[in-house]
N, C-alpha and C positions, 0 to 999 in steps of 0.2 A: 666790752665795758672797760673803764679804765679803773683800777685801784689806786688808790693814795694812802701807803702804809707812812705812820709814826709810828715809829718805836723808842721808846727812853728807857731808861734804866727806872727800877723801881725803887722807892722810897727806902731809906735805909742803905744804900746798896752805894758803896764809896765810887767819886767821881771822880778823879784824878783830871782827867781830859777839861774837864766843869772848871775842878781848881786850877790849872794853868792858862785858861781862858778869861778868867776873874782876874786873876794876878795880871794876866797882857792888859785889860781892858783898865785895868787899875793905875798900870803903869803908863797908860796913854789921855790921861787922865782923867776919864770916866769913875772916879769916885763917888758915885752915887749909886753902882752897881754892884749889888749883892751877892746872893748863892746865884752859880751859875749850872745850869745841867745840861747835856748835850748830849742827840740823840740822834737817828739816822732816818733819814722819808727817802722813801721807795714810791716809786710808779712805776707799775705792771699793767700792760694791754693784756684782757683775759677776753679769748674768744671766745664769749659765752653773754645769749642777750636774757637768759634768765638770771631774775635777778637773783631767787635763792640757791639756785645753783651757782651762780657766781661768789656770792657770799662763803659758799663750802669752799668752792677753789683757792679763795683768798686763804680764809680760817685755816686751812693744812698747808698752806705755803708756810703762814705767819709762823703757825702749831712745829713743821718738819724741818724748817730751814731759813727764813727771815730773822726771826727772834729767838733767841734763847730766853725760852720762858722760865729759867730758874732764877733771872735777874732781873730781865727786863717784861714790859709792858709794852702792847700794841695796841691799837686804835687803827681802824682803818674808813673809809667814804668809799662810795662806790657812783661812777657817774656814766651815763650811758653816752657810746662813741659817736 
């Protein structure tokens, strides 16, 4: 199965990367564009055709080492290969 992680930063949680993205986009003159937040997609081949099994693989990937869940947020899709 294939994963498709999101990860962003969570609400509150200062964007630096966001604001110098705003500011380029500003400066090129995209003035109509706002708060900016930016965030990281991962795709992982999990060899595993169960799907709640593969859902746990995903969740302790995301849980041990994709996300820092003290700041950020994930979301993942799961799609059969």
């Amino acid at each position: 199965m294939k994963a498709r992680i999101t990860i962003t930063l969570k609400q509150g949680v200062l964007d630096p990367q966001g604001k110098a993205i705003a500011g380029a986009l500003h400066a090129l003159g995209f003035g109509a564009v706002g708060t900016v937040r930016q965030g990281k997609y991962i795709e992982v081949e999990v060899a595993e055709s169960d799907p709640a099994k593969a859902r746990a693989e995903v969740e302790r990937m995301c849980e041990q080492l994709l996300a820092n869940t003290i700041i950020e947020n994930y979301a993942y899709e799961l799609e059969a290969a």
